[in-house]
N, C-alpha and C positions, 0 to 999 in steps of 0.2 A: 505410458512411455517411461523405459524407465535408463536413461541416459545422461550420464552428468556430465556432458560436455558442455561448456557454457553458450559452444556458438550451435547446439543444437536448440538449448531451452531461445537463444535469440531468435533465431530462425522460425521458430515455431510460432512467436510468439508471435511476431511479422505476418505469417500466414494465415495465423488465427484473422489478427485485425484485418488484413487485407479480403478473407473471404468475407467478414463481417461485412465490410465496405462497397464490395461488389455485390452485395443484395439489394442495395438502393439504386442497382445501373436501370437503365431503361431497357424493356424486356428485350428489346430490339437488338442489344447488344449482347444476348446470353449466350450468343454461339459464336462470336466477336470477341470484343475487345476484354469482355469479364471471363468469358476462355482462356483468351492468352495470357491474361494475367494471373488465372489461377494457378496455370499450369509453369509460369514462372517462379512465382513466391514459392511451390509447394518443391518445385527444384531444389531449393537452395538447402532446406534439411536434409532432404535424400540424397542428395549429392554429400553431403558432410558424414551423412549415417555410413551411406557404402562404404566411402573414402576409410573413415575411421575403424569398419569391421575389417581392410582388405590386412593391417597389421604391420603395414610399413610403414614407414615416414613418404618414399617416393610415391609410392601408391594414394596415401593420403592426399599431401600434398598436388598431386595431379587434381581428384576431385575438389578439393578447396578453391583450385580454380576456376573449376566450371562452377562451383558453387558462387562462384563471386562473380562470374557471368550474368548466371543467370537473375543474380540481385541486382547489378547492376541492368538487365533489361527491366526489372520489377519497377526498380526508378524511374526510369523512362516512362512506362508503362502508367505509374500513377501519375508524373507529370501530364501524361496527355490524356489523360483521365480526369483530370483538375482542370484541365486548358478546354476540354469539351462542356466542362460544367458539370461531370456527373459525379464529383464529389467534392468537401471544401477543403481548406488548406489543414485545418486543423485536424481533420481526417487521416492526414500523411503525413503530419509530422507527430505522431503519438510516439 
């Protein structure tokens, strides 16, 4: 990847840990709740990637929001992921 936006390498970095995280779900939830959540975390860079190739500030700024959506479901998402037991605290707050 080759993109210096800082909220890109954050993003990433979030998605990286989060898939790491969701390999220790129970098999039971691979097509569930370690679904929804991959496909939340992995939002929130491609939303910031698209956003930032579209070349405007309004166009940007549109996807930055959904990018911050979909982070804000991510949270959710590990909160009740934490609350089910299937990961520890110290997991999600790296």
């Amino acid at each position: 990847m080759n993109n210096n936006n800082p909220l890109v390498k954050k993003s990433d970095k979030l998605a990286l840990l989060v898939y790491k995280a969701v390999r220790e779900f129970p098999k039971d939830e691979i097509f569930g709740l370690s679904s929804q959540l991959k496909r939340a975390v992995l939002s929130v860079p491609l939303n910031i990637i698209e956003g930032y190739s579209r070349k405007t500030s309004q166009a940007y700024q549109n996807f930055l929001y959904i990018a911050y959506g979909s982070l804000k479901e991510t949270k959710y998402l590990l909160y009740f992921a934490h609350r089910e037991n299937y990961m520890k605290v110290n997991t999600i707050k790296r």
